[in-house]
C-alpha positions in Angstrom: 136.9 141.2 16.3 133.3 141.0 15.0 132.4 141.9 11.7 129.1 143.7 13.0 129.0 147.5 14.1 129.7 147.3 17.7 126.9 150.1 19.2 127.9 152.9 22.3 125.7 151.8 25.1 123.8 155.6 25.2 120.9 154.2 27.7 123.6 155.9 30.7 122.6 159.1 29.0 119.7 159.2 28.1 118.1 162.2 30.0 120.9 164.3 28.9 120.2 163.8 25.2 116.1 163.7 25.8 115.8 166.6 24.0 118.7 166.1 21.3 119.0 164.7 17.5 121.5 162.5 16.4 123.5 163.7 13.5 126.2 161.9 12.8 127.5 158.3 13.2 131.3 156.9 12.3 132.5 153.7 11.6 136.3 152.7 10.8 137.8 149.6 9.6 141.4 148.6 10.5 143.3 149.7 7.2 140.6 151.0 5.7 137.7 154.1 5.1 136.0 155.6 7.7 132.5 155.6 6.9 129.9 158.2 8.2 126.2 158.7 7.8 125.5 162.8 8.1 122.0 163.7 8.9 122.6 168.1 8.4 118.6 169.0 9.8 119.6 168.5 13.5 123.1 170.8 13.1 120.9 173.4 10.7 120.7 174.9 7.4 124.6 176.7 7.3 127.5 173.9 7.1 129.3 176.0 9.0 127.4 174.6 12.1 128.9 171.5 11.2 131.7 172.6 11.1 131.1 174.0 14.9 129.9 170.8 15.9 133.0 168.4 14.3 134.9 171.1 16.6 133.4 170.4 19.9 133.8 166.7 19.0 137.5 167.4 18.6 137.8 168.8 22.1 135.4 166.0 23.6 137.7 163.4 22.3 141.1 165.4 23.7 139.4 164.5 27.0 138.7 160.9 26.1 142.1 160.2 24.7 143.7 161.9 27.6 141.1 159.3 29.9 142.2 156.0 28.4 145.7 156.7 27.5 147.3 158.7 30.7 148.5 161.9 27.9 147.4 165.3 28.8 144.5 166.5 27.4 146.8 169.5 25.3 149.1 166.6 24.0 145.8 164.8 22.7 144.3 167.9 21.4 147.1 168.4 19.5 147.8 165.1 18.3 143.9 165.0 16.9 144.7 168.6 15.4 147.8 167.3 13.8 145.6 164.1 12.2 143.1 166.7 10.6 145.7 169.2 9.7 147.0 166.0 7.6 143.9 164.7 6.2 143.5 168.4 4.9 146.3 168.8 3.1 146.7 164.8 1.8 143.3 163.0 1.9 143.5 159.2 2.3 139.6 159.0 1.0 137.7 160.6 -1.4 133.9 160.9 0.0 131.1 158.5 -1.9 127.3 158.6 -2.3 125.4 155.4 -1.4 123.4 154.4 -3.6 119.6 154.1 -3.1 120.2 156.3 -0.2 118.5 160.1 1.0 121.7 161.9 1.3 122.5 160.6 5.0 125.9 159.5 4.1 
């Protein structure tokens, strides 16, 4: 596996997102932290539309899993719900600041 971020080809869809704003990207390393850079002005003032957002992502990747792996879409959903239920209650990484950087991560 390369060591360099491996980009989504988005040119597929790019008249759906013409009129969108990217705000968040993920990275995750076998073993190790997920990294994310968060840009909140696209998803608005109110967390809580984050929150909204990270939801519908949720759900997106349900249909994804169910996709590539032949589960149903409820088994997938509920396996993801199960991983952030987890996370919640035992997280496996404490969120950082970057130095240098405007608050994107």
């Amino acid at each position: 596996m390369s060591g360099k971020p491996t980009p989504i080809d988005l040119v597929p869809y790019s008249e759906m997102l013409s009129d969108s704003r990217e705000f968040l990207r993920v990275w995750a390393k076998e073993g190790g932290p997920v990294t994310c850079f968060i840009n909140p002005v696209p998803v608005g003032g109110d967390p809580m539309g984050f929150g909204i957002a990270l939801v519908d992502c949720i759900r997106h990747g349900a249909k994804t899993w169910a996709r590539a792996t032949g589960i149903s879409e409820a088994e997938a959903l509920e396996r993801i719900w199960e991983g952030v239920d987890a996370e919640r209650a035992n997280p496996t990484d404490i969120a950082t600041d970057y130095p240098g950087k405007d608050g994107l991560i």
